[in-house]
C-alpha positions in Angstrom: 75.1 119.7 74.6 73.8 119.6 78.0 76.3 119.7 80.8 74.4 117.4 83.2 75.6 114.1 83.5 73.3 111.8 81.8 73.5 107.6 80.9 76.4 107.4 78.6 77.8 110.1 79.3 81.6 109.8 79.8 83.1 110.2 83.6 86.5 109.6 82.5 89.7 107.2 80.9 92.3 105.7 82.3 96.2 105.9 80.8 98.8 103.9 81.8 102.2 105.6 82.0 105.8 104.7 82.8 106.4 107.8 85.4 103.6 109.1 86.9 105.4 112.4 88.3 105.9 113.8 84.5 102.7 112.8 83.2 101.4 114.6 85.6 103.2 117.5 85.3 102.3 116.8 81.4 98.5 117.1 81.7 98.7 119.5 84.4 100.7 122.2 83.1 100.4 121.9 78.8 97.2 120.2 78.8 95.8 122.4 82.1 94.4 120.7 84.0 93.9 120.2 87.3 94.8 117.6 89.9 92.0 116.9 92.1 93.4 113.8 93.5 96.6 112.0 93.9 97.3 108.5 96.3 97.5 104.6 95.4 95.7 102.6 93.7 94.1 100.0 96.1 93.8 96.8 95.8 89.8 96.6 95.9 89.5 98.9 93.1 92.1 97.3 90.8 90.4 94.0 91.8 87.0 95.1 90.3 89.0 96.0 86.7 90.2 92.6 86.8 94.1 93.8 87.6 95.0 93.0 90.8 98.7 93.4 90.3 97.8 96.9 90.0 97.2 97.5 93.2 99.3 99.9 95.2 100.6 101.5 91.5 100.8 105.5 91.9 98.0 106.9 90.5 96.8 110.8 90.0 93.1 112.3 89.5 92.8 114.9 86.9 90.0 117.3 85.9 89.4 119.7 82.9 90.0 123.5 84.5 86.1 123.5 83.1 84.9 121.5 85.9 83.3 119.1 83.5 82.7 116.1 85.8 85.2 113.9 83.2 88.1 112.9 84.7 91.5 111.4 83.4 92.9 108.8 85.9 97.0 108.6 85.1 98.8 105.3 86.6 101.9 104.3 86.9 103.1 101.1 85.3 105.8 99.8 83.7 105.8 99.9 79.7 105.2 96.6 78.0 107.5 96.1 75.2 105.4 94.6 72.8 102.5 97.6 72.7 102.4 99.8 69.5 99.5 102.2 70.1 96.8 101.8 66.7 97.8 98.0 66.5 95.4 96.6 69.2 92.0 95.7 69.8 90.1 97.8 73.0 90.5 101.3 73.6 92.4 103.5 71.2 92.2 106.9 72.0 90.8 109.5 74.1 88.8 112.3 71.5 89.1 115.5 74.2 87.2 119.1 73.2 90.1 121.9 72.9 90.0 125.8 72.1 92.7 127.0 69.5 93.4 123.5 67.5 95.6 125.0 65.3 97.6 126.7 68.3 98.5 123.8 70.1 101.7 122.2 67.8 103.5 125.2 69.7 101.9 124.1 73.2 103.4 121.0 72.7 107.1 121.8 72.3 109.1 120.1 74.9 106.7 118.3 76.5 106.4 114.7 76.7 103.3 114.8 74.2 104.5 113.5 70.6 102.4 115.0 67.7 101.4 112.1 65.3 99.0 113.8 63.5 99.1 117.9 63.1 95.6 119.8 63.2 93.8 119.2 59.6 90.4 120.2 58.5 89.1 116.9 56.9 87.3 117.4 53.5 83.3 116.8 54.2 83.6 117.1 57.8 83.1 121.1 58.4 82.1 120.0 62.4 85.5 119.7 63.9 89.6 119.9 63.6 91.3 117.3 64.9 95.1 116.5 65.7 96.5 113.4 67.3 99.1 113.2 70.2 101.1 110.3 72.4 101.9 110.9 75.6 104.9 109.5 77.7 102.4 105.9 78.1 101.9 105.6 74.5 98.4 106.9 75.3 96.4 108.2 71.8 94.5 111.5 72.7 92.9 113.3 70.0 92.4 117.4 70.3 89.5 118.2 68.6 88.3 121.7 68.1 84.6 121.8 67.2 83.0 124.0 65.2 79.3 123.0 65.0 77.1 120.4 65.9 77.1 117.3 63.4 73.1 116.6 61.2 72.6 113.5 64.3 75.0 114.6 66.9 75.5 117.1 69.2 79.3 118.6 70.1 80.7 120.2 73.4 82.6 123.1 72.6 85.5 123.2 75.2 85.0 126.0 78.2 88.6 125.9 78.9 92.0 125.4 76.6 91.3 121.7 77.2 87.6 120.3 78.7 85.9 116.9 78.7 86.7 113.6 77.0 83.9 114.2 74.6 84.0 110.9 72.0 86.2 107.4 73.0 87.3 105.4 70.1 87.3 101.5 70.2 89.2 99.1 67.6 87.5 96.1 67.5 87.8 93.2 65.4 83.8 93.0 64.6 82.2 96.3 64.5 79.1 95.3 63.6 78.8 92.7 66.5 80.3 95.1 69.2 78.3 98.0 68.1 75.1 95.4 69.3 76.8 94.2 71.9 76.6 98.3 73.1 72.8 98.5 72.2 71.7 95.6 73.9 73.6 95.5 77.0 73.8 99.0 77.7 70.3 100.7 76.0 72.4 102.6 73.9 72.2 104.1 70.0 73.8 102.7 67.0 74.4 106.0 65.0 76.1 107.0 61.8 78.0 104.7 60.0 81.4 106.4 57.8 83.5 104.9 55.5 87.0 106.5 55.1 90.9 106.7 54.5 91.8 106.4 57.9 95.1 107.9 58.2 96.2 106.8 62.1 95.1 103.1 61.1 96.7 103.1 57.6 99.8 104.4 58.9 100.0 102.2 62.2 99.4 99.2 59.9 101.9 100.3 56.5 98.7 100.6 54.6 98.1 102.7 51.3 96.8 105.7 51.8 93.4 105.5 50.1 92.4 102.1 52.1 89.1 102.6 53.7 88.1 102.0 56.8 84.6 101.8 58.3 83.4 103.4 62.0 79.9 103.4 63.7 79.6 106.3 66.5 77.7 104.8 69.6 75.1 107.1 70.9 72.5 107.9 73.6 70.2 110.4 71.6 72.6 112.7 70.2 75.0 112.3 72.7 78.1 111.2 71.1 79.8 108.1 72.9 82.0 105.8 71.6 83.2 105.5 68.2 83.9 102.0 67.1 86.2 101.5 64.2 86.8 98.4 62.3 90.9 97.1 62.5 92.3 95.4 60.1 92.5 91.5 60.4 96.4 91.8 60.9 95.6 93.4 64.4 96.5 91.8 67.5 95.1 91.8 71.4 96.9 94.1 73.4 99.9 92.4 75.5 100.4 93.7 79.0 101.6 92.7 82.0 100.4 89.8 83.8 97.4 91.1 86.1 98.0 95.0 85.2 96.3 97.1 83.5 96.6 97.5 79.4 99.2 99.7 78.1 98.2 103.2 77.0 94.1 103.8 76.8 93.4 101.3 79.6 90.0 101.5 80.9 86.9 104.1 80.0 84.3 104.9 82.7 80.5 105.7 81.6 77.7 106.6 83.7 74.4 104.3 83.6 71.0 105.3 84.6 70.4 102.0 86.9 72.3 99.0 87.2 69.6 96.4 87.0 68.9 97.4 83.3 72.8 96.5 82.9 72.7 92.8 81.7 76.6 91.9 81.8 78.8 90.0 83.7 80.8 91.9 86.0 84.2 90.9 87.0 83.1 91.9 90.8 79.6 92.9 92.1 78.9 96.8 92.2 80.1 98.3 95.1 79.5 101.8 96.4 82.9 103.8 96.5 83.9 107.5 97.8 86.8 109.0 95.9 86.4 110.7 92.1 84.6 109.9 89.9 82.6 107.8 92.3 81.1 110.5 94.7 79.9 108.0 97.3 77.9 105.9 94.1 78.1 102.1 92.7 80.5 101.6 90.0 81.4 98.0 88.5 83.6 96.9 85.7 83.1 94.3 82.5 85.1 93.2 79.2 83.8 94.0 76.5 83.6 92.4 73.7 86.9 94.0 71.8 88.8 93.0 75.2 88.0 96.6 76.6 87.7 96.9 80.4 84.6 99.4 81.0 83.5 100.5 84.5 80.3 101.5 84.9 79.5 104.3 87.6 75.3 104.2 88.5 74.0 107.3 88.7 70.6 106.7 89.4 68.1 108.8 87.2 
C-alpha cells in the first residue's frame, strides 16, 4: 500500500475516555506511541463535531512511532452509564496494523487494555490475525497482524510494534443503504461483501454462535476504508452525554481530494485549522447516516 496520503485515506479516530492521564500513558507506553500533541479541546473545534459541551475537555495527540500521518485523538469525558461497546449504531472499532499478534496478550498485562478477543487465525481468511481489546473508555481497537494482501484489497504491514489505523468498522442499522450513502456522497468503492459468524457481535448481543452476520468493506481502489457491518435489529443508538461527544469510538477523520465534490451537510462550514491532523488545511464534520460523526480533512489533489 502506498504511504502517501490519498482520498479516503484515514487521518485518525477519536476515543473518549474517563481519565485522560492513564490513557495516555496506555497508548504511549504498551501501545508505543508517541504524543505529538497535548492541550484543550476548544470550543470552535468541538462546535464543528456538533459537541459543544466538549469544549475545554483534556485532550492528547498521538501518533504511530512509524510516523504514519494517522493519528489517535484521546479526550477526556465522563463515562456514560448506559454505553456497552458492540451494542450501538456509528463507530465500532478502530482495526490498527501491529507486528507480533500473537505476542501482544503478554504486552497487555497490567495495563488498562482488556482483551476481549485473543489473536485467532480465522478459517478462509489466510490475510490477517486479529485480536480485540477495550481500553479504559470502552473504546474497541482491533490488532491486526497482516500477512498478505487480500484478491481486491491492499494491507499495510505495520513499520513499528503498532502503525496506522488501517480499516474503521461501522455498525449500522442498513448496510446496504449506508454503504451508498459512502459511494455517493463521498466517490468512494463499494467492495467485497462477507457473510459470517461474527463472534464480537454474537457475543455483545447473547447470540448463538453460528448466527451470521453480513459486512461490506468501503473502498477507494484497493484501499481498504471502512467496513460496515450489519447489527442486529435489537441494537440501540449510542447514549451520551448531552452535547459531548459519543462514548468509546467517537469520531473518524478521512482525507478528501476537494471539498466541492463533497455533497453533505455539514454541521459548520469548512474552516482551515493549524494543529494535527489539520496542518494549516480545511476540515469539516457530518452525521452520517448510522449516527457516526465524520470529519473530513481536504487535502487538495
Amino acid at each position: 500500500m502506498a504511504d502517501a496520503v490519498q482520498h479516503g485515506t484515514i487521518l485518525g479516530g477519536i476515543a473518549t475516555v474517563p481519565d485522560l492521564e492513564v490513557a495516555t500513558k496506555d497508548y504511549r507506553e504498551v501501545m508505543g506511541m508517541q504524543i505529538v500533541e497535548n492541550g484543550t479541546l476548544s470550543s470552535n473545534l468541538a462546535g464543528s463535531w456538533g459537541c459543544p459541551n466538549s469544549a475545554g475537555a483534556k485532550m492528547s495527540v498521538l501518533q504511530p512511532a512509524s510516523g504514519a500521518e494517522c493519528f489517535i485523538r484521546l479526550v477526556e469525558q465522563p463515562d456514560h452509564p448506559d454505553f456497552k461497546p458492540t451494542t450501538t449504531y456509528g463507530w465500532a472499532a478502530f482495526e490498527l496494523s501491529v507486528q507480533d499478534v500473537f505476542g501482544w496478550p503478554d504486552r497487555l498485562q497490567g495495563s488498562g487494555f482488556d482483551i476481549v478477543g485473543p489473536p485467532k487465525e480465522l478459517e478462509g481468511m489466510p490475510f490477517f490475525v486479529p485480536m480485540q481489546v477495550l481500553g479504559t473508555g470502552r473504546e474497541m481497537i482491533y490488532l491486526n497482524e497482516v500477512r498478505e494482501d487480500m484478491p481486491s484489497t491492499d494491507l499495510p504491514k505495520a513499520l513499528s510494534l503498532t502503525d496506522q489505523i488501517f480499516i474503521v468498522i461501522l455498525a449500522s442499522p442498513d448496510r446496504a443503504e449506508t454503504v451508498q450513502w459512502y459511494e455517493e456522497k463521498l466517490g468512494l468503492d463499494a467492495g467485497d461483501t462477507f457473510s459470517l459468524a461474527y463472534s464480537m457481535i454474537n457475543n455483545a448481543f447473547g447470540l448463538p454462535a453460528d448466527t451470521r452476520s453480513d459486512l461490506t468493506m468501503v473502498q477507494c481502489g484497493r484501499l481498504p476504508i471502512v467496513e460496515v457491518d450489519d447489527y442486529p435489529a435489537i441494537a440501540k443508538i449510542r447514549a451520551r452525554h448531552d452535547g459531548m461527544l459519543p462514548p468509546g469510538n467517537a469520531l473518524v477523520t478521512l482525507a478528501v481530494d476537494d471539498f466541492r465534490n463533497i455533497d453533505v451537510d455539514w454541521i459548520t462550514p469548512p474552516e482551515k485549522r493549524e494543529a494535527m491532523p489539520y496542518s494549516g488545511r480545511r476540515s469539516a464534520t457530518v452525521k452520517g447516516p448510522a449516527g457516526e460523526l465524520l470529519e473530513l480533512i481536504e487535502i487538495g489533489k
